[in-house]
Steps between C-alpha positions, in 0.01 A plus 500: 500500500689208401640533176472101395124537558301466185238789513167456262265718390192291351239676373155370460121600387376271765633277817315242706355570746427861405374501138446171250362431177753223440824305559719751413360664918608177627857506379579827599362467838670111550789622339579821638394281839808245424754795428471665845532173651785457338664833560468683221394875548190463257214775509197474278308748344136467430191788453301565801165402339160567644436158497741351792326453818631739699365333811742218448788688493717737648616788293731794648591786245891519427562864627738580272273385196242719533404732236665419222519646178508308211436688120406267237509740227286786502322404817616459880354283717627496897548126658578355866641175624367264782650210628448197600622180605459178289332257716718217625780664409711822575502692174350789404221583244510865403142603352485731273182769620379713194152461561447645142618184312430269694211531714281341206296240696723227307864423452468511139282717265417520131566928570675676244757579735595168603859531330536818750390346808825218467740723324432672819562230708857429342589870572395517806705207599869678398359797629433323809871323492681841458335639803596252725848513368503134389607308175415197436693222346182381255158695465250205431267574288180306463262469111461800319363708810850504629720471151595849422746584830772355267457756271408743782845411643688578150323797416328727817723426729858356344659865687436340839800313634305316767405273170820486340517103589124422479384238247147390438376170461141517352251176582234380249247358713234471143615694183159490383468845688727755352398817545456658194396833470485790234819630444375884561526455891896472430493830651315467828723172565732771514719356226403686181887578441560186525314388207787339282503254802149310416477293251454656156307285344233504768514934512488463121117347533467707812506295804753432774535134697644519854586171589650480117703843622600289837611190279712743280636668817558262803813350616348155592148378332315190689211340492279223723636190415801380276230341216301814432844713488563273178107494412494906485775494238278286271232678260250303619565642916674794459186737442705708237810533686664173453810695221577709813508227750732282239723815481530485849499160595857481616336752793211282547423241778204335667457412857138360624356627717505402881214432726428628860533163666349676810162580343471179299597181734267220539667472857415819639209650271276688667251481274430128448350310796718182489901550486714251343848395360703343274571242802152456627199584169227396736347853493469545103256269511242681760578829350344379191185410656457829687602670129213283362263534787556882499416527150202257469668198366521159605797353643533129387828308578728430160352760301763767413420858506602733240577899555574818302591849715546780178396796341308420228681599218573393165865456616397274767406187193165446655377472084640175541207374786250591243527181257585275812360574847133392433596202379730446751247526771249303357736209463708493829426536870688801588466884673526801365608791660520841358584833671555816265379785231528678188428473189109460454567206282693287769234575780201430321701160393545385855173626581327231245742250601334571897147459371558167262679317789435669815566218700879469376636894398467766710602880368553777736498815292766805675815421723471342850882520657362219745288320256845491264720360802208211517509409187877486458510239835107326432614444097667189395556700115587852406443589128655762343491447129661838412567641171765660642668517874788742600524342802204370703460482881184267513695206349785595815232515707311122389882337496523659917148337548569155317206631267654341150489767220382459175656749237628561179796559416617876451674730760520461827279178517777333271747572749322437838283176381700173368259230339436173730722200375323176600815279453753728717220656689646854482329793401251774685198501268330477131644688242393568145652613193258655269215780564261240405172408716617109365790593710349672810259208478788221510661663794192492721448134412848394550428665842200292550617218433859555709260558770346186523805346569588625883856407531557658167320847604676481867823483344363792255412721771784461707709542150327851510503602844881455518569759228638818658420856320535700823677841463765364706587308184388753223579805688864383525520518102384896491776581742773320294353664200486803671857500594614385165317830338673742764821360363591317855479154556371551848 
């Protein structure tokens, strides 16, 4: 092998196209995606849940992974590998098969051995590595499902050579999930003499944190954008982990996330009827009447259409519709268009807005992939008012589509979204400042308004579609970082 090639080991609870709940699948598949076409020797490790379509895919069992065993304290349980390739690419996803933990009809469960199921992941993964003779220059670990090979790596299996020069560089993709568990499975993690390595105060009142252990332990921490890697070290973002962040802040960086140009492209979507560019826009217009037609609205020239693709979640700032939207659709000609669920609260929300002006808002209750791709291209607005935003794709997404965002102004919004300037003309969409539905509600009409003016939205649009957040841009910054950790400068 050549010895200048940077070899990765990234590790993750879920990866696009196998297994998704959220963004953190679509940066380890894109990612890993960029790396191999890059040359880097990067194979990912993900469980082999019952839940991937296994008439998708093609999955041959790695002979010499067969029949593993792997004791997490006082019980054994036996494991196998399958491969398979990425699609698009050449790299190799290695599933973890232990049908035991995690053939649970869902990636994630609310079991009481859910701490098991991904300490067993992370094991598996060096167990996996020292079998095929091969040590990586950075394990990447992924949230707290992933944030314990650090310590795995200094405590279990420090004897093994192959590791000597590994270092571990641990992504926080949304530290509101932590993983904390009581501290009396410190012994099934396989780590109960290893107790003075936790953090006291937490063992003191009983509990243990994984991605608080991965923070302590890593070589490199990053997050999803550069604003939330400040954000998190604030009180007010840091979900109770902010001192530990500041401590390590020097260790620290954030790098947004790229987007799979080849999925989401106006040019060559599949999805959406009429293709357009940044060159020739004809086509935005048409898909927004098929959107509209599709969905029972009418399609009147001039009149903007609005649209939302989330979970419905607190985190999401939807609160903020609740003092506005009515009287925003009583008082302007627009279109609505919503496409997601959750929280009961949100959906029965939309669902009044449908009934008191069913001839302008639409709400589509689940997740449509194709019905999402439509309403990035057949929108003229995307609003994501978030209370908080690692990252964000859909805002990528609306800036590929010329689809102006509205957000606020927190994580990876604040770094992918610049507020319109009418003098210079520069600027992608409309930002605000405070969580505030005065503020949500000043955005949208500064949109409305911009709108009406069509040389200013042209120039708007094309302002947005030029931006470039491609993993050949973003993807270029992990291997630099990646290189930096290994102590090379590649």
């Amino acid at each position: 092998m050549n010895q200048d090639q940077l070899k990765i080991c990234f590790v993750s609870s879920e990866v696009v196209p196998f297994s998704k709940t959220g963004g953190l699948a679509d940066v380890a598949g894109a990612l890993c995606k960029f790396l191999g076409r890059q040359g880097v020797d990067v194979r990912l490790f993900t469980p082999f849940y019952d839940t991937i379509d296994t008439r998708k895919f093609t999955f041959y069992p790695v002979t010499f992974l067969q029949q593993i065993p792997l004791e997490m304290g006082s019980r054994q349980f036996l494991f196998n590998v399958l491969t398979a390739q990425l699609p698009g690419s050449e790299v190799d996803v290695y599933f973890v098969d232990c049908p035991a933990l995690y053939h649970r009809g869902r990636l994630y469960t609310e079991d009481p051995d859910e701490y098991l199921r991904f300490a067993f992941l992370s094991r598996a993964a060096i167990e996996c590595c020292q079998r095929m003779g091969w040590g990586p220059h950075i394990f990447h670990c992924n949230d707290w499902q992933t944030a314990l090979i650090p310590l795995y790596l200094k405590t279990l299996y420090s004897w093994d050579g192959l590791f000597r020069h590994s270092k571990t560089v641990l992504t926080i993709h949304n530290i509101g999930y932590q993983g904390q568990f009581s501290s009396s499975i410190l012994h099934e993690l396989g780590l109960g003499a290893h107790r003075n390595l936790f953090w006291q105060d937490d063992l003191a009142v009983g509990m243990v944190n994984f991605l608080k252990t991965g923070i302590l332990y890593a070589d490199m921490l990053t997050t999803v954008s550069e604003t939330y890697a400040r954000e998190i070290q604030t009180e007010a973002y840091g979900a109770g982990l902010h001192p530990f962040l500041q401590m390590r802040a020097n260790s620290l960086v954030g790098i947004v996330n790229g987007v799979d140009y080849e999925e989401w492209n106006p040019e060559t979507d599949p999805y959406i009827p009429y293709h357009y560019s940044i060159r020739d826009l004809a086509g935005k217009e048409k898909d927004k009447a098929y959107l509209l037609n599709q969905l029972g609205l009418t399609f009147e020239p001039h009149v903007p259409l609005y649209g939302i693709v989330s979970r419905l979640t607190a985190q999401k700032g939807f609160d903020l519709l609740f003092d506005c939207l009515f009287d925003i659709l009583a008082h302007n000609a627009i279109r609505f268009v919503v496409l997601g669920s959750g929280e009961s609260r949100y959906e029965e929300f939309f669902q009044s807005a449908q009934q008191a002006f069913p001839d302008k808002f639409c709400f589509y209750r689940g997740y449509s992939n194709e019905l999402a791709h439509l309403i990035e291209a057949g929108a003229d607005m995307f609003v994501m008012p978030s209370r908080y935003e690692p990252c964000g794709l859909n805002q990528i997404y609306s800036l590929k589509y010329g689809t102006i965002p509205i957000v606020r102004k927190t994580g990876g919004l604040a770094d992918t979204v610049q507020n319109y300037d009418w003098v210079s003309q520069t600027g992608t969409g409309f930002v605000f400042e405070h969580f505030t539905s005065d503020g949500l509600r000043w955005a949208m009409g500064s949109a409305y308004e911009t709108y009406q003016h069509r040389d200013a939205w042209l120039k708007l649009m094309r302002n947005a579609m030029s931006q470039n957040f491609s993993w050949e841009v973003q993807g270029q910054k992990y291997i630099a970082l990646y290189w930096r950790v290994a102590g090379r400068s590649g």
